[in-house]
PALUMVO-629354 format. One line per field, with one value per residue (C-alpha): residue number from 1; x, y, z. Coordinates in pm, 1 decimal, padded with zeros to 6 digits, always signed. Example, Ala and Ser with C-alpha at 12.3 -4.5 7.8 and 13.67 -1.06 7.14 Angstrom:
! PALUMVO-629354
n	1_2;
x	+01230.0_+01367.0;
y	-00450.0_-00106.0;
z	+00780.0_+00714.0;
! end
This chain:
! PALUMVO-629354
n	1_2_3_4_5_6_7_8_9_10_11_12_13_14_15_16_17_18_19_20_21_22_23_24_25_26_27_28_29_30_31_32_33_34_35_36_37_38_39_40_41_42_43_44_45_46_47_48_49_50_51_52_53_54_55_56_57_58_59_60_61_62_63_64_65_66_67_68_69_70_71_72_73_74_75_76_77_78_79_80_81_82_83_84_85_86_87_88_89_90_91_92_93_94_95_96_97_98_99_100_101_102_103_104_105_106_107_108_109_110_111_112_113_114_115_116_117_118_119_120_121_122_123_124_125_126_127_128_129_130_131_132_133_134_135_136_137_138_139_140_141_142_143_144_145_146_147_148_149_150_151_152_153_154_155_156_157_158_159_160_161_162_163_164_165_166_167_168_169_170_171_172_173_174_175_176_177_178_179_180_181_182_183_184_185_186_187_188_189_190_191_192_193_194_195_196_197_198_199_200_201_202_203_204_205_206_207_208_209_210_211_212_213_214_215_216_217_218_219_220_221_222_223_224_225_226_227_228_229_230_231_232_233_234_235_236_237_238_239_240_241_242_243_244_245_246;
x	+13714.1_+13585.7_+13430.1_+13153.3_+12844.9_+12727.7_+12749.4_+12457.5_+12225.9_+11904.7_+11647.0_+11317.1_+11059.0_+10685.0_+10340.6_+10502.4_+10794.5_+11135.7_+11282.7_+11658.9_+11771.5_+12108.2_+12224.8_+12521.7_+12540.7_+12936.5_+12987.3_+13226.7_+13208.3_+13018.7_+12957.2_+12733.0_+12740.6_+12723.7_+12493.5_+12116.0_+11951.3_+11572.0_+11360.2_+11592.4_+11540.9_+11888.2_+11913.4_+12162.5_+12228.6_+12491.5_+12679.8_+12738.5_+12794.3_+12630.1_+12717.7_+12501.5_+12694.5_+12746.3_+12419.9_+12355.4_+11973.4_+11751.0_+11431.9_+11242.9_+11016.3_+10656.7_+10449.9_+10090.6_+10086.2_+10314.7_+10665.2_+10974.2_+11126.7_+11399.9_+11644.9_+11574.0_+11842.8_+11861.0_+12123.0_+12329.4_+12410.5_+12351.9_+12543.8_+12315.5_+12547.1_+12462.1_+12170.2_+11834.9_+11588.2_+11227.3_+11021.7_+10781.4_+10471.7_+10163.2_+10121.5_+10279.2_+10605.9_+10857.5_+11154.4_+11407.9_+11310.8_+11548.9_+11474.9_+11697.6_+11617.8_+11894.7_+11944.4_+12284.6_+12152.5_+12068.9_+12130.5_+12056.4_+12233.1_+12077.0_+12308.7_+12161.7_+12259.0_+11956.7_+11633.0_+11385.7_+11046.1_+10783.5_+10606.0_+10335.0_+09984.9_+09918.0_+09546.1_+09218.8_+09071.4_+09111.6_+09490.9_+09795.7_+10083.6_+10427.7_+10632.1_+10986.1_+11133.9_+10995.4_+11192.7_+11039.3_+11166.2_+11405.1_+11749.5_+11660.2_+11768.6_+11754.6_+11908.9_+11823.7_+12138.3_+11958.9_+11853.8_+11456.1_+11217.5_+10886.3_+10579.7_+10425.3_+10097.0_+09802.0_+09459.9_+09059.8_+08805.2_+08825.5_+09146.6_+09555.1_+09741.2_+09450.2_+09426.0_+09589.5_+09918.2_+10203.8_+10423.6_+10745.7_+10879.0_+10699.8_+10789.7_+10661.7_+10942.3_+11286.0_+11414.8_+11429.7_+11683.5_+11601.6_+11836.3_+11767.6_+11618.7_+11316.6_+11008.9_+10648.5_+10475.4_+10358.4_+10556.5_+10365.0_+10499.3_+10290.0_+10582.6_+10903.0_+11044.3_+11116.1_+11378.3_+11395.7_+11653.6_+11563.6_+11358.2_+11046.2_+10777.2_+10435.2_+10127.6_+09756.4_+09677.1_+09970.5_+10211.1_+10559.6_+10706.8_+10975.5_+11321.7_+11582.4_+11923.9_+12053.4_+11834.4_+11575.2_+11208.2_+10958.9_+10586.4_+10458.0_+10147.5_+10312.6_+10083.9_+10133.4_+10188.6_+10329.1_+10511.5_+10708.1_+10824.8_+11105.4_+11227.4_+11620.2_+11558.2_+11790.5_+11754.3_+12022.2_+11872.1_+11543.7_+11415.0_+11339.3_+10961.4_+10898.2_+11031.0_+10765.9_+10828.9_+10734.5;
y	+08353.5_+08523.6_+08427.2_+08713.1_+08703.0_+09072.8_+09361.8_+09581.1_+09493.0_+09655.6_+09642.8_+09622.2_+09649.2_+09547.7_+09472.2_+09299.8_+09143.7_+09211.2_+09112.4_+09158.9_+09219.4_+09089.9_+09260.9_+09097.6_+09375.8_+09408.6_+09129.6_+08949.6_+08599.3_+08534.5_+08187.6_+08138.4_+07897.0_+07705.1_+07931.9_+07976.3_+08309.8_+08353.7_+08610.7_+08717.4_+08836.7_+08813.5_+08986.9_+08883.6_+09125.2_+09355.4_+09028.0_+08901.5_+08513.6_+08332.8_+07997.1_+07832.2_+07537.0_+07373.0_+07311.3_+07700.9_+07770.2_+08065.8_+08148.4_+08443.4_+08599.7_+08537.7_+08797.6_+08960.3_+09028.6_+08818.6_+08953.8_+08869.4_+08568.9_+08388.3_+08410.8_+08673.0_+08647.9_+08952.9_+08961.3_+08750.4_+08376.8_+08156.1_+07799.7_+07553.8_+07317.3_+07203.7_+07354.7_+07473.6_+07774.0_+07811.2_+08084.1_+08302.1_+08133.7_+08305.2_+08415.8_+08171.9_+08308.4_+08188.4_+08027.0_+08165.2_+08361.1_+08394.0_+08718.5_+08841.7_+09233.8_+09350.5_+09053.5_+08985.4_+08675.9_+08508.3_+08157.3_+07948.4_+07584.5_+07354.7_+07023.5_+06737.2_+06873.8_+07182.1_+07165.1_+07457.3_+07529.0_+07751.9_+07934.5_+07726.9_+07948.9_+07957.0_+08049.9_+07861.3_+08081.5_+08059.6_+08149.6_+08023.4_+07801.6_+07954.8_+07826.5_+07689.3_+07823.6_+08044.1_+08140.6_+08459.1_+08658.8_+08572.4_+08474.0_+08338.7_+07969.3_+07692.7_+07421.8_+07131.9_+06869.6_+06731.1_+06827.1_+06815.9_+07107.3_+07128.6_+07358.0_+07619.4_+07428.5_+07661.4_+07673.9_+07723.6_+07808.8_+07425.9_+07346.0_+07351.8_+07125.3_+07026.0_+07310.6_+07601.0_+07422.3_+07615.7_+07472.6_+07294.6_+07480.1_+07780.2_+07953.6_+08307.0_+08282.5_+08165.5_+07825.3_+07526.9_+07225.3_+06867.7_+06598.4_+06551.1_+06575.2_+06490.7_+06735.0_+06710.4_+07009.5_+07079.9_+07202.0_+07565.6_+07645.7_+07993.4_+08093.7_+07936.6_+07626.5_+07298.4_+07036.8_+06736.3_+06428.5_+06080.5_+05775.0_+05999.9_+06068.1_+06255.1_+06039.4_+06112.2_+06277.9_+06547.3_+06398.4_+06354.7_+06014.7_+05844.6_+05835.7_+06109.1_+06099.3_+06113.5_+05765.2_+06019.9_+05917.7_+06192.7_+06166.8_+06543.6_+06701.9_+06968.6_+07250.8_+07419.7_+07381.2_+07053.8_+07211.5_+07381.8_+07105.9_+06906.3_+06541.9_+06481.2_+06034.9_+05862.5_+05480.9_+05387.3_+05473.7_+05335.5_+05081.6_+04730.0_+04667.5_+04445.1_+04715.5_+04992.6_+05395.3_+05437.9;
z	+09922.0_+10155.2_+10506.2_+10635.7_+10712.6_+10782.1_+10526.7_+10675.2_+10905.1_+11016.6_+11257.8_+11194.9_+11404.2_+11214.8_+11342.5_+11656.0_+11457.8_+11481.4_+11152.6_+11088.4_+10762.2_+10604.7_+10305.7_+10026.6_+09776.9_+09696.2_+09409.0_+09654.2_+09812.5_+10144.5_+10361.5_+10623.5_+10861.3_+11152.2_+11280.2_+11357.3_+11206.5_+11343.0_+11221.4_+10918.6_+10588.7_+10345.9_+10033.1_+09796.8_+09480.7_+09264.5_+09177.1_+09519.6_+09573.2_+09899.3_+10033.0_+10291.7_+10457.6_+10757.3_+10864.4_+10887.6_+10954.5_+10837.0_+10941.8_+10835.9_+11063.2_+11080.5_+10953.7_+10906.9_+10572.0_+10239.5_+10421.7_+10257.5_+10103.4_+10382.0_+10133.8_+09818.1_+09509.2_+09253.8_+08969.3_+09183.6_+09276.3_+09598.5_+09648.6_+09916.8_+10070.1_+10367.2_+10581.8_+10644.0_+10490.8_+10600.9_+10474.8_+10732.2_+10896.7_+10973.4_+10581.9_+10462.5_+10360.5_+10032.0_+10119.9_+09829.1_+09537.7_+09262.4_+09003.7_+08752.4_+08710.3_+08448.0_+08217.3_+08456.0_+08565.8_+08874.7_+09013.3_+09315.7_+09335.7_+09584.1_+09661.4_+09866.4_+10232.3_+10161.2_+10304.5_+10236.5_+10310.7_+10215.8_+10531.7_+10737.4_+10764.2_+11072.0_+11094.7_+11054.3_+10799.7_+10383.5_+10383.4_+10120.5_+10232.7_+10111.3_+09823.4_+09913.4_+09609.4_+09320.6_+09024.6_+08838.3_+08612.8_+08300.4_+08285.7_+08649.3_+08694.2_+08963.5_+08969.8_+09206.4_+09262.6_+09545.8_+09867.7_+10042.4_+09912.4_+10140.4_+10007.5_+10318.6_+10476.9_+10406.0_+10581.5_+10543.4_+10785.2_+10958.2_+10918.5_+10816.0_+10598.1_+10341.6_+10094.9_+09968.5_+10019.3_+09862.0_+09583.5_+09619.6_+09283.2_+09120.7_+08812.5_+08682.5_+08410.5_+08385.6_+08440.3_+08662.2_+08638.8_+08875.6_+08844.1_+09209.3_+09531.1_+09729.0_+09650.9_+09841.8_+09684.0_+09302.0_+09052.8_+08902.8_+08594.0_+08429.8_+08160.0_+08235.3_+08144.0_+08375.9_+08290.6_+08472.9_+08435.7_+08480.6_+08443.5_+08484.6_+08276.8_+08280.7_+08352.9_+08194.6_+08483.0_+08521.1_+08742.7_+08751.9_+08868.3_+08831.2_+08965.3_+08899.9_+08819.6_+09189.9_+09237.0_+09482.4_+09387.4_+09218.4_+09241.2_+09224.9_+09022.9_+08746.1_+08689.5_+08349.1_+07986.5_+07930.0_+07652.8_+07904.9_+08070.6_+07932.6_+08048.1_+08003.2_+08007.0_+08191.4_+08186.0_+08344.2_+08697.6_+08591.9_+08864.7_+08759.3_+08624.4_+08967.1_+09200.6_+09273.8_+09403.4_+09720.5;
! end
């Protein structure tokens, strides 16, 4: 395997942001880490594998308009380890978008040493929070061993944090795998398909608590066709009937 962290690099300068682009495009292997990456945008695609470990930290940049995802995944894979991904603020950016173009297939892995976040608005008018991840197109798939997954804070006209959130998982189409992980954000689903391991179920008024399989408490509001979202029960992490979720 291995170790490099630049292919092509290019900077750009945009409405007052300098955003550096990093590009993985040759079907090889790649790790980052140990390193900080501020205002970046990384594309991985053609194939190419990226690992994120050792507490590596990406950033994209802030932006005046939707920008680019922190991390964006075409026909290609991406391995989360151990470290950090936070999607633009201003408009509140994504933090990693998977998309599958060419029926190859992509795939993101997220183990319990990954947090991401969707992009923070940043103004006080009506603007949308970013989504830490969004899955959309098919033959896309995330999968979510562990790890803490944040939605973007959006904003109105008095103030930030209350409304127009972003979503901790969003799916156009493809598919999303939890058996673990700590998620404050909905879960969108418009025409993929969720499955989620666990002592969890789906209360009467759309929520999905429980406990999954990695023991990590899940008490989110799903969004979507509940025919599209399928629960993998696992009783053997179920908590005792005295104990309650925090």
């Amino acid at each position: 395997m291995k170790t490099v962290f630049l292919l092509l690099l290019i900077a750009l300068g945009t409405a007052g942001t300098n955003a550096i682009r990093l590009y993985f495009n040759d079907s090889a292997t790649h790790t980052l880490q140990n390193t900080s990456y501020p205002a970046h945008n990384i594309f991985i695609s053609a194939g190419s594998t990226l690992q994120l470990t050792n507490g590596a930290s990406i950033t994209a940049p802030s932006s005046v308009d939707d920008g680019e995802s922190a991390i964006r995944i075409d026909d290609a894979s991406f391995i989360g380890v151990n470290g950090t991904i936070i999607g633009g603020a201003n408009f509140g950016g994504i933090g990693v978008t998977i998309s599958s173009s060419r029926d190859v297939g992509a795939e993101a892995l997220f183990g319990s040493g990954m947090t991401v976040y969707g992009g923070d608005a940043a103004r006080k008018e009506t603007t949308q929070g970013g989504d830490a991840v969004q899955v959309i197109q098919s033959g896309s798939r995330a999968t979510f061993a562990g790890g803490t997954i944040i939605a973007g804070k959006g904003c109105n006209q008095e103030v930030c944090g209350v409304s127009n959130n972003g979503n901790a998982i969003k799916v156009v189409m493809g598919e999303v795998i939890v058996k673990g992980g700590t998620f404050d954000g909905d879960f969108y689903n418009l025409q993929g398909s969720i499955l989620i391991y666990g002592c969890v179920e789906i209360d009467k008024d759309g929520r999905i608590k429980g406990v999954l399989s990695d023991g990590s408490a899940i008490d989110v509001a799903y969004v979507g066709e509940e025919e599209q979202l399928e629960i993998v029960y696992d009783e053997t992490v179920c908590l005792p009937d005295d104990v309650a979720i925090d």
